[in-house]
PDB file of the backbone (N, CA, C, O) and the ligand in Angstrom, with CONECT records:
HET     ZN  A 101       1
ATOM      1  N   UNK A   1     -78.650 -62.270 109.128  1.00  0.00           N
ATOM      2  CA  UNK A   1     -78.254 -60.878 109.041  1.00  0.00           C
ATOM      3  C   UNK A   1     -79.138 -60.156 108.041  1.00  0.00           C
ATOM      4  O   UNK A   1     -79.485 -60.601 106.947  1.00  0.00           O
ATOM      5  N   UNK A   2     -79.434 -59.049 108.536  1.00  0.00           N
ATOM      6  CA  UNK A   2     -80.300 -58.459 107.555  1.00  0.00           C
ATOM      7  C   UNK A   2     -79.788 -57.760 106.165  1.00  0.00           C
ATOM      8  O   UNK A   2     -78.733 -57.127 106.128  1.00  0.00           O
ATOM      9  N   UNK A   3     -80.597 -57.926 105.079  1.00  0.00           N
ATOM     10  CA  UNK A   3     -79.784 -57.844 104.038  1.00  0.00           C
ATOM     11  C   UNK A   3     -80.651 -56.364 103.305  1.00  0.00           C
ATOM     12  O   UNK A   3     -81.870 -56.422 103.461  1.00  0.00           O
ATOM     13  N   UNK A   4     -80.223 -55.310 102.676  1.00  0.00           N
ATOM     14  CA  UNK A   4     -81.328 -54.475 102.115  1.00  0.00           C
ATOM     15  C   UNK A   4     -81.766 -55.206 101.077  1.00  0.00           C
ATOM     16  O   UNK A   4     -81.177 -56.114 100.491  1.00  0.00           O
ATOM     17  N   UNK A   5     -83.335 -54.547 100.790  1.00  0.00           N
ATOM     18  CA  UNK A   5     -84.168 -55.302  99.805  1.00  0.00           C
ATOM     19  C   UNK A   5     -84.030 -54.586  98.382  1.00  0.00           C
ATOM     20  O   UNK A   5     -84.595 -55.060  97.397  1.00  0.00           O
ATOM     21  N   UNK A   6     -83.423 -53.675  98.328  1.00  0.00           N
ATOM     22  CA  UNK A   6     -83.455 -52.898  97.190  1.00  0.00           C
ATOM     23  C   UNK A   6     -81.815 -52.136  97.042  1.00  0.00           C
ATOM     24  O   UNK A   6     -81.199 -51.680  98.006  1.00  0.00           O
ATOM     25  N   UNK A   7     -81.372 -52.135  95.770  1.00  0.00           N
ATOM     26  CA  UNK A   7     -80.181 -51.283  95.395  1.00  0.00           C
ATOM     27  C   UNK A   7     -80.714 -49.580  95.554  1.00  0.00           C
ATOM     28  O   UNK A   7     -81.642 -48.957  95.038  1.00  0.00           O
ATOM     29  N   UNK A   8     -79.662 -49.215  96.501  1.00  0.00           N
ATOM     30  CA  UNK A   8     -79.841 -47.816  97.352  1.00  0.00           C
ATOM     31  C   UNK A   8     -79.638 -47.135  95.259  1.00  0.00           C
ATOM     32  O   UNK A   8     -78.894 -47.590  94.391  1.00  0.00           O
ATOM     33  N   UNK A   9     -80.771 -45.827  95.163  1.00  0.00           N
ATOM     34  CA  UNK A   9     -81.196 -45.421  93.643  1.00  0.00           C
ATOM     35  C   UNK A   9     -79.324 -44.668  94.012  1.00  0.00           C
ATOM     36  O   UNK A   9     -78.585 -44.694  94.996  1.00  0.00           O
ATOM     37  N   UNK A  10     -79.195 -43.935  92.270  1.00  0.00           N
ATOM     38  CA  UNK A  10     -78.126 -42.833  91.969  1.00  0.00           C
ATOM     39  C   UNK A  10     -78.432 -41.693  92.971  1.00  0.00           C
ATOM     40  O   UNK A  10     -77.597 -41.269  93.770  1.00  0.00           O
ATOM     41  N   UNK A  11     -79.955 -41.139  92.840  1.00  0.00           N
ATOM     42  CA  UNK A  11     -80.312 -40.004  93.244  1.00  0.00           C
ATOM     43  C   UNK A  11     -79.938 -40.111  94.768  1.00  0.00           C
ATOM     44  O   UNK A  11     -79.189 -39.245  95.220  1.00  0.00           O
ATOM     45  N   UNK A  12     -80.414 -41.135  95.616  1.00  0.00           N
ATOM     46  CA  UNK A  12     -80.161 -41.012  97.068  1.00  0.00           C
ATOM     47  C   UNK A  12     -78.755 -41.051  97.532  1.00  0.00           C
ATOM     48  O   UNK A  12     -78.345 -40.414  98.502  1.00  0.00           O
ATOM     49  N   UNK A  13     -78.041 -41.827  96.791  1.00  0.00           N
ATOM     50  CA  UNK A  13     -76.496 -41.917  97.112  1.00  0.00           C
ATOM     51  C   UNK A  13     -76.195 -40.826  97.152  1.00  0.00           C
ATOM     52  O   UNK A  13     -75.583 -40.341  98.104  1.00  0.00           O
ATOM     53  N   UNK A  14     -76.723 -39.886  95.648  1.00  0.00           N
ATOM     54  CA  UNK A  14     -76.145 -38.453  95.395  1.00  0.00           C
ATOM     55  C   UNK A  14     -76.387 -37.408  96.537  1.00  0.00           C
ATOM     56  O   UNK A  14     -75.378 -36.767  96.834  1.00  0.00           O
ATOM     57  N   UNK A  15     -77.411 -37.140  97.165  1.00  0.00           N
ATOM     58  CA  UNK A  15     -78.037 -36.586  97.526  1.00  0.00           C
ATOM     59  C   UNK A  15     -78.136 -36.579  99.163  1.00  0.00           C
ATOM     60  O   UNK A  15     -78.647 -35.795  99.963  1.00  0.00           O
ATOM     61  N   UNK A  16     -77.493 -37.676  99.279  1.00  0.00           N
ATOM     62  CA  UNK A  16     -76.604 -38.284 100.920  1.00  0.00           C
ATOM     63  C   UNK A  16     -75.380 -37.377 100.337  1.00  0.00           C
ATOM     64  O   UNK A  16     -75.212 -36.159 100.401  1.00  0.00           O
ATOM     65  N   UNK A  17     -74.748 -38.191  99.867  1.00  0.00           N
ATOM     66  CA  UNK A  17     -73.160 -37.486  99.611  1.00  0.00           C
ATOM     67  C   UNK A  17     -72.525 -35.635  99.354  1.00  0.00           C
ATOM     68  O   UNK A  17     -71.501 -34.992  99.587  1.00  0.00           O
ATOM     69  N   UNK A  18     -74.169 -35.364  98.620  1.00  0.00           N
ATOM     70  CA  UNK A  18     -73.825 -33.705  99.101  1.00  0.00           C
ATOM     71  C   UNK A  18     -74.210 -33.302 100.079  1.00  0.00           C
ATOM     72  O   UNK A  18     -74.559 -32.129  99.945  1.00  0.00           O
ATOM     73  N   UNK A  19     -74.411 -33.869 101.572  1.00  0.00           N
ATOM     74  CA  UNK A  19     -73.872 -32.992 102.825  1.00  0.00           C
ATOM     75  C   UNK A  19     -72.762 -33.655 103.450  1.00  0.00           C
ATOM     76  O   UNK A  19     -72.701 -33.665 104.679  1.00  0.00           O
ATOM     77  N   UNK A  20     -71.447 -34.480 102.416  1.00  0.00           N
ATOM     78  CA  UNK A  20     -70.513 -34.313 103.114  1.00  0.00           C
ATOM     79  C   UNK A  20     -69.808 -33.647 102.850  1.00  0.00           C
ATOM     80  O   UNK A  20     -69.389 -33.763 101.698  1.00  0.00           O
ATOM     81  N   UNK A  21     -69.230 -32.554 103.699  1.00  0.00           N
ATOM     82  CA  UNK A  21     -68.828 -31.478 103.602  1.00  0.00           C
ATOM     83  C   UNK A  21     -67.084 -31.467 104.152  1.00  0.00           C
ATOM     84  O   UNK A  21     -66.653 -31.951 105.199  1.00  0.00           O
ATOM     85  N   UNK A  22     -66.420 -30.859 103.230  1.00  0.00           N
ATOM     86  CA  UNK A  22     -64.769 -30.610 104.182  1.00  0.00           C
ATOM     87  C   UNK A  22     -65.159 -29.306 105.085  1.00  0.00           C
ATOM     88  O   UNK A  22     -65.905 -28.358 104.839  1.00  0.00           O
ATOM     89  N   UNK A  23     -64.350 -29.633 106.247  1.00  0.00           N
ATOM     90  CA  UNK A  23     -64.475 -28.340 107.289  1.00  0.00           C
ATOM     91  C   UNK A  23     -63.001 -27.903 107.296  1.00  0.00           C
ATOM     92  O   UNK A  23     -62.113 -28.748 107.407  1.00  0.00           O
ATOM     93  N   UNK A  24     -62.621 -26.051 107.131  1.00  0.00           N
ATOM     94  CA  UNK A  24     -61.209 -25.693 107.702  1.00  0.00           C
ATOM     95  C   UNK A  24     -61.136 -26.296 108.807  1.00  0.00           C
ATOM     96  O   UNK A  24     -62.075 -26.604 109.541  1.00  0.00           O
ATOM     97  N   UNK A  25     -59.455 -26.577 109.040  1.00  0.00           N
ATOM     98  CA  UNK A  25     -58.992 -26.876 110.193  1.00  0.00           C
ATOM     99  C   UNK A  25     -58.789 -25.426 111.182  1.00  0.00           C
ATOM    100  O   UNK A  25     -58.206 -24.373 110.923  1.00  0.00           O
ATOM    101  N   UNK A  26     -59.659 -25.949 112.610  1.00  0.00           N
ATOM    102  CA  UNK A  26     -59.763 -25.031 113.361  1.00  0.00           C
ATOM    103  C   UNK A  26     -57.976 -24.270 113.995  1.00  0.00           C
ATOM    104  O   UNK A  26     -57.071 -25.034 114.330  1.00  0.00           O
ATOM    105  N   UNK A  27     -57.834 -22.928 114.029  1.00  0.00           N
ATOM    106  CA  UNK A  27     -56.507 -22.885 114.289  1.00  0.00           C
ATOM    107  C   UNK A  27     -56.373 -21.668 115.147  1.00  0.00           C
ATOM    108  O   UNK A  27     -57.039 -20.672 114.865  1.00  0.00           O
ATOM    109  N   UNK A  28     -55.530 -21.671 116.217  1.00  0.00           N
ATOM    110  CA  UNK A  28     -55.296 -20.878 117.423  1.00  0.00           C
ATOM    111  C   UNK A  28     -54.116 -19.895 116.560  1.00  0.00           C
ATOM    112  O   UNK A  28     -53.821 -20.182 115.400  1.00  0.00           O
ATOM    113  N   UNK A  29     -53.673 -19.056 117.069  1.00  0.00           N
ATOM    114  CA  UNK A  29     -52.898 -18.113 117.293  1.00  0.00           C
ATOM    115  C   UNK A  29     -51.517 -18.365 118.048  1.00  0.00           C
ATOM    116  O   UNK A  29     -51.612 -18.521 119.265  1.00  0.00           O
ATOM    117  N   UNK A  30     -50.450 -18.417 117.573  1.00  0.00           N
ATOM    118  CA  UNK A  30     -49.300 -18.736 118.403  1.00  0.00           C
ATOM    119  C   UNK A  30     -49.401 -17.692 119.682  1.00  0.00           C
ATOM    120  O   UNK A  30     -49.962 -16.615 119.480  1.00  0.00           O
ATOM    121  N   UNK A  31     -48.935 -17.950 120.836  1.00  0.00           N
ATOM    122  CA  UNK A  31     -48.431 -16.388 121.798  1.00  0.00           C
ATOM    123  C   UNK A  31     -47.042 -16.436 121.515  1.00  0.00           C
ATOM    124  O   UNK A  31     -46.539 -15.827 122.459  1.00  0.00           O
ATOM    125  N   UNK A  32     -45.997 -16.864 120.647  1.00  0.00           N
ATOM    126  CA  UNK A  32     -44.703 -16.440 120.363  1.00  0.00           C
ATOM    127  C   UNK A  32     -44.674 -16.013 119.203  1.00  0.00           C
ATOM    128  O   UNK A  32     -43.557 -15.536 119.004  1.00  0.00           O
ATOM    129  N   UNK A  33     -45.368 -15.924 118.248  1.00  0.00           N
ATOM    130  CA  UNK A  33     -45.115 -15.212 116.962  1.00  0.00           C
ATOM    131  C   UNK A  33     -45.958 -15.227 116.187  1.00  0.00           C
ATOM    132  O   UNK A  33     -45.775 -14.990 114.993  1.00  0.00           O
ATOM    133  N   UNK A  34     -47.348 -15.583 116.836  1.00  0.00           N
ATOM    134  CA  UNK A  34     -48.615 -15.118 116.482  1.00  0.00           C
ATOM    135  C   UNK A  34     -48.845 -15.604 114.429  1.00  0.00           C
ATOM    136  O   UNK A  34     -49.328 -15.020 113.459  1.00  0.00           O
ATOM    137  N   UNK A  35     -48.183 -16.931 114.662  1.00  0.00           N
ATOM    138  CA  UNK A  35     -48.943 -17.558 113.477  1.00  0.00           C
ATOM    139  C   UNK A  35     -49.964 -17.748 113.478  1.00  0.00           C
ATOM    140  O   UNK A  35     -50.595 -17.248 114.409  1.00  0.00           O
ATOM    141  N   UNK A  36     -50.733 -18.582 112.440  1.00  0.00           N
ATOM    142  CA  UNK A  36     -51.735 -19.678 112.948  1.00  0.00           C
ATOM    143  C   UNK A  36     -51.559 -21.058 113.008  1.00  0.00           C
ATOM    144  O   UNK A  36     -51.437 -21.798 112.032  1.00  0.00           O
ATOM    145  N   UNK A  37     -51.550 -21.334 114.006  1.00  0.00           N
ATOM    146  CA  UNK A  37     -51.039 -22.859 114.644  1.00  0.00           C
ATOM    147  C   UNK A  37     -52.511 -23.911 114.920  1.00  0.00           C
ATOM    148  O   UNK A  37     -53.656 -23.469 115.020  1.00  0.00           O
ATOM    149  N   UNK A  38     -52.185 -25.111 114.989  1.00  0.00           N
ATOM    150  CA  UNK A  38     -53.324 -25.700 114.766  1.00  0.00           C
ATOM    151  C   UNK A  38     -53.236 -26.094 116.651  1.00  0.00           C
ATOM    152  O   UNK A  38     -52.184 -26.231 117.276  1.00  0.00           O
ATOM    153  N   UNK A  39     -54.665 -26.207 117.238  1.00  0.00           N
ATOM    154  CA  UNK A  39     -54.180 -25.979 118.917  1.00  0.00           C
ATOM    155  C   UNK A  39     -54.098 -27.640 119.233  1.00  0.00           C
ATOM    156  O   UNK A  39     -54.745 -28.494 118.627  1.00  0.00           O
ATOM    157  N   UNK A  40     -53.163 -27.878 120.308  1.00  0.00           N
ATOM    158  CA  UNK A  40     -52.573 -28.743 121.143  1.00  0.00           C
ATOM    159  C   UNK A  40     -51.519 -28.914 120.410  1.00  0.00           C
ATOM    160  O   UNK A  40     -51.219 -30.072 120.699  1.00  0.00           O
ATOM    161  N   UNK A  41     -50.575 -28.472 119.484  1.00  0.00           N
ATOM    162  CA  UNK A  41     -49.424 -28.686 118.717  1.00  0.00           C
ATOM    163  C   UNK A  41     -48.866 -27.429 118.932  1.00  0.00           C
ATOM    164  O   UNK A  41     -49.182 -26.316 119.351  1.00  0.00           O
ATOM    165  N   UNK A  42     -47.754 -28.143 118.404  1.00  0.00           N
ATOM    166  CA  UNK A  42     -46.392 -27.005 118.507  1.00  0.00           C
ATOM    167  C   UNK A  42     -46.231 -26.543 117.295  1.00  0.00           C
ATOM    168  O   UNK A  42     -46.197 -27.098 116.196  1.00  0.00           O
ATOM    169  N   UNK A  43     -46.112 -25.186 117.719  1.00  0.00           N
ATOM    170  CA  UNK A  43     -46.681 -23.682 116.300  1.00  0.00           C
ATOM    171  C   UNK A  43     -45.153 -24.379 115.170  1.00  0.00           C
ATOM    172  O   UNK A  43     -44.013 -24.580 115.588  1.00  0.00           O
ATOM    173  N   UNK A  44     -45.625 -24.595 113.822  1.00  0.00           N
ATOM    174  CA  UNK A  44     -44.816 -25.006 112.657  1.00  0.00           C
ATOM    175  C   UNK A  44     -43.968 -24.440 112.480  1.00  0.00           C
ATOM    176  O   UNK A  44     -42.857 -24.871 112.172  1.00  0.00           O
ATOM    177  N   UNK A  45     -44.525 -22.548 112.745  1.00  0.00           N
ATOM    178  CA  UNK A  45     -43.221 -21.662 112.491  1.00  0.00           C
ATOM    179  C   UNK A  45     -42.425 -21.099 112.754  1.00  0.00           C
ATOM    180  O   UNK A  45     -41.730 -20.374 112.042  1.00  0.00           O
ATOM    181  N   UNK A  46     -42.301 -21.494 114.764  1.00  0.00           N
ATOM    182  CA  UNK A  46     -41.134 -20.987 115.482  1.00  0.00           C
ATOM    183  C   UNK A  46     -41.100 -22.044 116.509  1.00  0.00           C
ATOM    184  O   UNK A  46     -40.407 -21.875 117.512  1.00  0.00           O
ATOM    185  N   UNK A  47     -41.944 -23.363 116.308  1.00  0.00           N
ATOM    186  CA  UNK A  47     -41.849 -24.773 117.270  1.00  0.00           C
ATOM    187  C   UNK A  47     -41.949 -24.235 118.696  1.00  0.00           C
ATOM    188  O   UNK A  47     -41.131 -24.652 119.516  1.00  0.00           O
ATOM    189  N   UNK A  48     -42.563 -23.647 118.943  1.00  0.00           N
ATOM    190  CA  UNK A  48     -42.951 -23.526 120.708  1.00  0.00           C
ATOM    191  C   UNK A  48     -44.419 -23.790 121.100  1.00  0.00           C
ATOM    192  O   UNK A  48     -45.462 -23.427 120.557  1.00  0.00           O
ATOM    193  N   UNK A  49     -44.167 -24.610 122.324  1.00  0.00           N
ATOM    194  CA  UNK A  49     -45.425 -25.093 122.758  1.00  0.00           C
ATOM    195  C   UNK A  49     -45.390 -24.376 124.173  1.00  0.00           C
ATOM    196  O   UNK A  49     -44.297 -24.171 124.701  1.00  0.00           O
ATOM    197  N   UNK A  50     -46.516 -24.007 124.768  1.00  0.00           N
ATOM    198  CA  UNK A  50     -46.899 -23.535 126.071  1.00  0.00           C
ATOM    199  C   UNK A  50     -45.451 -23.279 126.902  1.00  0.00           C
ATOM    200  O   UNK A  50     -45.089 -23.770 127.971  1.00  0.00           O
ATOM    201  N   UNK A  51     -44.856 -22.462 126.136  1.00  0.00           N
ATOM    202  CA  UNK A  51     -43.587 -21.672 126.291  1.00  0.00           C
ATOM    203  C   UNK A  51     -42.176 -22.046 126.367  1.00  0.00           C
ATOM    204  O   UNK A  51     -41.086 -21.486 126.475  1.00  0.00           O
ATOM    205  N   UNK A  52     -42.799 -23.589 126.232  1.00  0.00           N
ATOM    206  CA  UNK A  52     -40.965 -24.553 125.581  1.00  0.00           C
ATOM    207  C   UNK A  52     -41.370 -24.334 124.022  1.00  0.00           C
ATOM    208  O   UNK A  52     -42.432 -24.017 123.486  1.00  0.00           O
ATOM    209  N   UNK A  53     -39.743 -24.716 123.393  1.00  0.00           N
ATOM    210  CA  UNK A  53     -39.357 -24.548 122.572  1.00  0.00           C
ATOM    211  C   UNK A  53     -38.914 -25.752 121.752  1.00  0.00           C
ATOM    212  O   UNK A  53     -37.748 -26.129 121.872  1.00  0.00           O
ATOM    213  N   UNK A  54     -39.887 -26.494 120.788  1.00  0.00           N
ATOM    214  CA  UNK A  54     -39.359 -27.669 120.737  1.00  0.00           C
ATOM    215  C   UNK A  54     -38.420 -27.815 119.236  1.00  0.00           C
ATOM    216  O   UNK A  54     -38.840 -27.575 118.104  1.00  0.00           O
ATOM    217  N   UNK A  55     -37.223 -28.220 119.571  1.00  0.00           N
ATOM    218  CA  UNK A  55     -35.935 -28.438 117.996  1.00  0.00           C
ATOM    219  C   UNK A  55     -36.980 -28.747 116.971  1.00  0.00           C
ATOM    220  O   UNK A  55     -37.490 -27.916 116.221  1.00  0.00           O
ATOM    221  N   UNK A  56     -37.275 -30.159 117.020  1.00  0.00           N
ATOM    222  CA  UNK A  56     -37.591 -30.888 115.814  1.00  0.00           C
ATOM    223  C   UNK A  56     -38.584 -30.032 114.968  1.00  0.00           C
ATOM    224  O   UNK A  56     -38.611 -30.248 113.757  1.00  0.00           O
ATOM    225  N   UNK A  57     -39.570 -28.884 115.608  1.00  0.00           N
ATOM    226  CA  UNK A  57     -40.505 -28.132 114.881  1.00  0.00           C
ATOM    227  C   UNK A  57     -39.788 -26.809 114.666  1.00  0.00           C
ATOM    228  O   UNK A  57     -40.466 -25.952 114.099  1.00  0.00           O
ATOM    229  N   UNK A  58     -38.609 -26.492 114.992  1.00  0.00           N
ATOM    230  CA  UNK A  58     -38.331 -25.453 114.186  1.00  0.00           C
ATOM    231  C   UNK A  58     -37.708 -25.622 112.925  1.00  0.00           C
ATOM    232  O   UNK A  58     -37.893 -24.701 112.130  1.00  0.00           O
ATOM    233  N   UNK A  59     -37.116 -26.434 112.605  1.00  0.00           N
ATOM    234  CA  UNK A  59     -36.801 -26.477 111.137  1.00  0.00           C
ATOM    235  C   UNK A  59     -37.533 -28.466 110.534  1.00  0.00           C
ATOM    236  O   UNK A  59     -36.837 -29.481 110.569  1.00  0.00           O
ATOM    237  N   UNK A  60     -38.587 -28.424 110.204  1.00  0.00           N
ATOM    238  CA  UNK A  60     -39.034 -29.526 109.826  1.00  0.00           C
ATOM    239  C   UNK A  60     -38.653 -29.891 108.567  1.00  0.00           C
ATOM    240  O   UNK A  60     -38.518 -28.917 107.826  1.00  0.00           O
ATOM    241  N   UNK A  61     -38.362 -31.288 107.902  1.00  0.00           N
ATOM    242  CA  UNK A  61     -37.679 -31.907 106.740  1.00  0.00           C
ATOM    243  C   UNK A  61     -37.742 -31.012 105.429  1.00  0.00           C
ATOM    244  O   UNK A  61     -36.852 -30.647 104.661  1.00  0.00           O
ATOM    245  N   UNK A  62     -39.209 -30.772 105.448  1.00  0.00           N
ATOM    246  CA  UNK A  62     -39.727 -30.209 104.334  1.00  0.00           C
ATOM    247  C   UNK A  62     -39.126 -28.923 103.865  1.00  0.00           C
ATOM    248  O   UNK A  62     -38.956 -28.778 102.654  1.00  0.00           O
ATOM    249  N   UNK A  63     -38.724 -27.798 104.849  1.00  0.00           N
ATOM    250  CA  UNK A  63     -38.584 -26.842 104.494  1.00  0.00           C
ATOM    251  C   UNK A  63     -36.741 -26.554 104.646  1.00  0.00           C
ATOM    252  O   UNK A  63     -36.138 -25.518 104.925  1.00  0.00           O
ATOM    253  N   UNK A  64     -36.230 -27.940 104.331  1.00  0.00           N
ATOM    254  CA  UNK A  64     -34.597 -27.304 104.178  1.00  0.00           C
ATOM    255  C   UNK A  64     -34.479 -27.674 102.632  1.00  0.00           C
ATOM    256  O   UNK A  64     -33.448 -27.414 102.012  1.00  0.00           O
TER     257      UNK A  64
HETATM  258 ZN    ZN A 101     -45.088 -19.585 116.657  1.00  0.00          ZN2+
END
């Protein structure tokens, strides 16, 4: 198995590692109450998906 011949320097590690970048999470628009919902999920703040209405996302653990 091939092994590297040299310890990768500070500078290159560094210098790799600043283009990893966090990206916002991309997010749709509810059509029931026009949050911002993250898309293929059911909108957090009135739980409807492609015009059902799902219980468990209208009141989630966190927010009682
Ligand atoms: Zn909504």
């Amino acid at each position: 198995m091939a092994l590297p011949k040299y310890k990768t320097s500070r500078a290159n590690t560094h210098s790799r590692r600043a283009n990893w970048k966090a990206t916002a999470a991309q997010t749709v628009t509810c059509a029931n109450c026009g949050a911002p919902t993250l898309p293929h999920m059911a909108c957090p703040s009135c739980g409807s998906f492609r015009g059902r209405t799902y219980r468990s996302a209208i009141q989630p653990a966190h927010t009682k």
